[in-house]
C-alpha positions as a printed Julia matrix, in Angstrom:
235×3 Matrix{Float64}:
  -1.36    8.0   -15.69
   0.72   10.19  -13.04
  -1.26   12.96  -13.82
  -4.98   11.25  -12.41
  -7.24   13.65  -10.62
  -4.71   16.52  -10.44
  -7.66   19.31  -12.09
  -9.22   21.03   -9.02
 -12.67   20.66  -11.06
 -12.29   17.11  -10.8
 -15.39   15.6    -8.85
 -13.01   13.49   -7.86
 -11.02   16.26   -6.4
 -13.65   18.3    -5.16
 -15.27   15.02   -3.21
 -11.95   14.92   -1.25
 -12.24   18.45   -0.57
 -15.35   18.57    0.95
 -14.5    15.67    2.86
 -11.19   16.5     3.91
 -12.82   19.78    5.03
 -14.57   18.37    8.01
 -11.56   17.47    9.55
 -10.76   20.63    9.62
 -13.66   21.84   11.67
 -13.76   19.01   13.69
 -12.27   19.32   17.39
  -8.28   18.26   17.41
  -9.44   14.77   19.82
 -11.45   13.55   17.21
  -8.97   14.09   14.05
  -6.23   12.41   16.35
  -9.57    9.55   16.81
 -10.16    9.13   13.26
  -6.2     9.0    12.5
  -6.06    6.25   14.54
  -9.61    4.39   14.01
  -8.67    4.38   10.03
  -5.26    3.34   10.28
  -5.36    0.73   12.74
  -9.07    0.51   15.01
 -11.22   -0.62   12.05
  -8.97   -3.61   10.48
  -8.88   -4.97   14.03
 -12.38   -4.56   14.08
 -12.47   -6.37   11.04
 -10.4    -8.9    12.71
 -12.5    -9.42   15.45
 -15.57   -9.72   13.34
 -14.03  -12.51   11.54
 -12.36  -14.61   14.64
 -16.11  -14.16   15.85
 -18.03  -15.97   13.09
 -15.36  -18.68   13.76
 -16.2   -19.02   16.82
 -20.11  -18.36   15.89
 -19.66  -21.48   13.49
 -17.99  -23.67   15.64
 -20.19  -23.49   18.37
 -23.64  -23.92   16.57
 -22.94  -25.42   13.71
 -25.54  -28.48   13.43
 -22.42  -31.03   11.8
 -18.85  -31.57   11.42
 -19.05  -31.07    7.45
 -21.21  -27.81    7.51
 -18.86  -26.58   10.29
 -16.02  -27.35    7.92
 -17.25  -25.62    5.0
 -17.96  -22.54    6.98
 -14.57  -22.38    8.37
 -12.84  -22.69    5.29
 -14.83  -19.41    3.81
 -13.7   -17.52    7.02
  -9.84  -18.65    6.68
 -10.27  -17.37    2.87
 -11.72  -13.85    4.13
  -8.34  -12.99    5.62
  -6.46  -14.87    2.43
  -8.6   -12.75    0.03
  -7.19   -9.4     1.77
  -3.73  -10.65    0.86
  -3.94  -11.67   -2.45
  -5.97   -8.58   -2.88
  -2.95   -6.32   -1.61
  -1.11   -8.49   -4.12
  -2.76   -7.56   -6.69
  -3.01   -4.28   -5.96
   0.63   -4.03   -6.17
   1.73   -3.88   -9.94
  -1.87   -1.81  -10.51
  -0.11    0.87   -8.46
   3.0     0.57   -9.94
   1.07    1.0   -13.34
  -1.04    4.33  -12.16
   1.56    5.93  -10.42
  -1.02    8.41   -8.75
   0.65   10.29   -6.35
  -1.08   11.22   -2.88
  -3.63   14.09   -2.92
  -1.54   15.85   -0.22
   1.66   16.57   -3.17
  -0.75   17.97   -5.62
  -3.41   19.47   -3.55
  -3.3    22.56   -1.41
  -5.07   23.0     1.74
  -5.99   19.59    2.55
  -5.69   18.58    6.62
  -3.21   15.31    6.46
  -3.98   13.72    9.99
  -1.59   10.81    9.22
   2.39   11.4     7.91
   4.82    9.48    6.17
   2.72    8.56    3.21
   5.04    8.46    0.0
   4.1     5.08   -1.87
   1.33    5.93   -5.01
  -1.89    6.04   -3.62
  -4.2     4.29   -6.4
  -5.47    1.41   -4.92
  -5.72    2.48   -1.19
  -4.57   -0.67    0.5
  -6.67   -0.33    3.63
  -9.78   -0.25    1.49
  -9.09   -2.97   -0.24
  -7.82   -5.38    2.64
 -10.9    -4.04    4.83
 -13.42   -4.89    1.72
 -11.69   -8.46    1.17
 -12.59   -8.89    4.89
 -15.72   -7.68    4.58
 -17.3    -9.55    1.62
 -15.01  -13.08    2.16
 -16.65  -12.18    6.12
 -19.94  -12.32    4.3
 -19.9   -15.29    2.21
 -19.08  -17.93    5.17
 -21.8   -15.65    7.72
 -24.43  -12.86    6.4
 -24.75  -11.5     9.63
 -21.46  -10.5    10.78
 -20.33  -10.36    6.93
 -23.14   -6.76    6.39
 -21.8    -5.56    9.83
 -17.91   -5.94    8.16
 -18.53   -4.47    5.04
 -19.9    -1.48    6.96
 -17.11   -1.28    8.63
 -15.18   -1.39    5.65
 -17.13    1.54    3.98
 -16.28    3.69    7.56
 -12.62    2.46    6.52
 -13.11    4.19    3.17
 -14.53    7.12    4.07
 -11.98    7.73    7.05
  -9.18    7.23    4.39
 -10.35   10.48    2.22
 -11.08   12.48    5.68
  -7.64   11.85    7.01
  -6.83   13.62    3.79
  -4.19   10.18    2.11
  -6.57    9.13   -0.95
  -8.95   10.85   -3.33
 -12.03    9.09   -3.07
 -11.69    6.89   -6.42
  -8.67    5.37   -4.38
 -11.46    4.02   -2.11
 -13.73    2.95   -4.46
 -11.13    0.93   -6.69
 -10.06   -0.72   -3.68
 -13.82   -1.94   -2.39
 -13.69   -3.13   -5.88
 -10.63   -4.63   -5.89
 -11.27   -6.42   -2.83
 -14.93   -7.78   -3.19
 -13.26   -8.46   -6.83
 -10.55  -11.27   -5.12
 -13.28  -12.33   -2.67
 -15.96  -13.21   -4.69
 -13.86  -14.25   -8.24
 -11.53  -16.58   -6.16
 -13.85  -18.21   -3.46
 -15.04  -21.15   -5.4
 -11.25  -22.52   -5.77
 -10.64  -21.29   -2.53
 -13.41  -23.0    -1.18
 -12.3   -26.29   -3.22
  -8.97  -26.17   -1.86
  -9.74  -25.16    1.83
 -12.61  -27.47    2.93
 -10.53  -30.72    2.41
  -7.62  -29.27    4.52
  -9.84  -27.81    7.63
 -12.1   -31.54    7.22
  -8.92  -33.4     7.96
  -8.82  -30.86   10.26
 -12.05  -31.73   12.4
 -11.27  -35.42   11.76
  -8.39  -35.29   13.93
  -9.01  -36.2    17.27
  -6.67  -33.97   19.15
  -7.65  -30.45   17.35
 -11.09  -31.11   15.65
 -12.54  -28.69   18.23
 -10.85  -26.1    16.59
 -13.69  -26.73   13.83
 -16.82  -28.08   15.55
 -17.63  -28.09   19.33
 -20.04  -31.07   18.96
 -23.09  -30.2    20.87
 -24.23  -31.86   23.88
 -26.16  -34.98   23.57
 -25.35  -35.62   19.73
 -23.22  -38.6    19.25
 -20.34  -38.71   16.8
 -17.82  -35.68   15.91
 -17.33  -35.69   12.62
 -17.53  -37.74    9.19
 -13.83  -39.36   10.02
 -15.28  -40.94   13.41
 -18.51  -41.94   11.71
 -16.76  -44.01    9.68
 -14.62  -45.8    11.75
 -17.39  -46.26   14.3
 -19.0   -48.11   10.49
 -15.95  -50.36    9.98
 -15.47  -51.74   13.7
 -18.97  -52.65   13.52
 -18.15  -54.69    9.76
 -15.26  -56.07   11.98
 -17.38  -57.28   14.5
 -20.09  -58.68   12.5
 -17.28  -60.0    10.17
 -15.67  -62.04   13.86
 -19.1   -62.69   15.18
């Protein structure tokens, strides 16, 4: 399996190329732009994105239990991305592809220090966990993270560290653990961040209740249910 993509009539190969190539026509700010954008800018954007539906969902969520289910999908976006890297370890250990760079002449590396095998690409798959697990707890913000995710791919073959099948095997990868693994993440998650919003001293964390609507969450709805058995029970 060492041997993956090392023809130079590879599609494969020639994708890179061609990608690779614009870096090297592109000015010197915007290589050093894109090195830094896919190695670091775009998972904090991805970040972002996802610390923004929680706050999105907290805020206008119409009950405690709907705000609770939604949370627990966004803590499993950013638990999908590790499991997903996970994962993606003994599959690299098993393909042994080395980066393009050692069998490819000519390509324009923008980033150094790259040794480990290159088939998953990590950053695709982490950005793609984030992306889709984004997605299933808020459409909106969820299309504009896997767009950033496919940016994150495509930056990844321009900065010249992964053939472009590296990409694609790690969007799969990653919308693979997001999708396959939400319902039991789901199952296990909602009871914990419920508790969660039942508490008194951190349920904001979960739901801001809105203005003018009485009662925070399930938990206080049913104690407000059993002191009023109690006092019908003394009366």
């Amino acid at each position: 399996m060492a041997g993956l993509a090392l023809s130079g009539s590879n599609p494969d190969v020639e994708l890179l190329y061609d990608i690779n190539g614009l870096a090297k026509d592109a000015p010197q700010w915007l290589d050093r732009t894109v090195a830094y954008v896919g190695e670091y800018g775009l998972l904090l954007a991805l970040v972002l994105l996802v610390l923004g539906g929680w706050w999105s969902v907290r805020r206008r969520s119409p009950s405690a239990e709907e705000a609770a289910s939604s949370v627990a999908a966004l803590i499993w976006a950013p638990l999908a991305a590790g499991v997903a890297v996970l994962v993606n370890v003994p599959i690299r250990g098993f393909v042994e592809r080395r980066r393009p760079f050692l069998d490819h002449q000519g390509l324009d590396v923008l980033v150094s220090g790259k040794t480990d095998f290159s088939f998953v690409s990590d950053h695709a798959t982490i950005a793609m966990a984030l992306g889709v697990g984004l997605f299933v707890a808020h459409r909106r913000l969820g299309l504009a993270g896997i767009a950033v995710a496919l940016v994150e791919g495509f930056c990844r073959v321009y900065m010249g560290v992964h053939y472009p099948t590296d990409v694609v095997g790690g969007f799969a990868l990653g919308t693979a653990v997001a999708l396959l693994l939400s319902p039991v993440a789901s199952a296990l998650l909602t009871p914990v961040v419920r508790a969660v919003a039942a508490s008194p001293g951190i349920g904001g964390v979960v739901w801001r209740r809105p203005r003018g609507v009485g009662g925070v969450v399930a938990g206080d709805c049913a104690e407000e249910s059993a002191g009023g058995r109690e006092r019908d029970l003394a009366a």
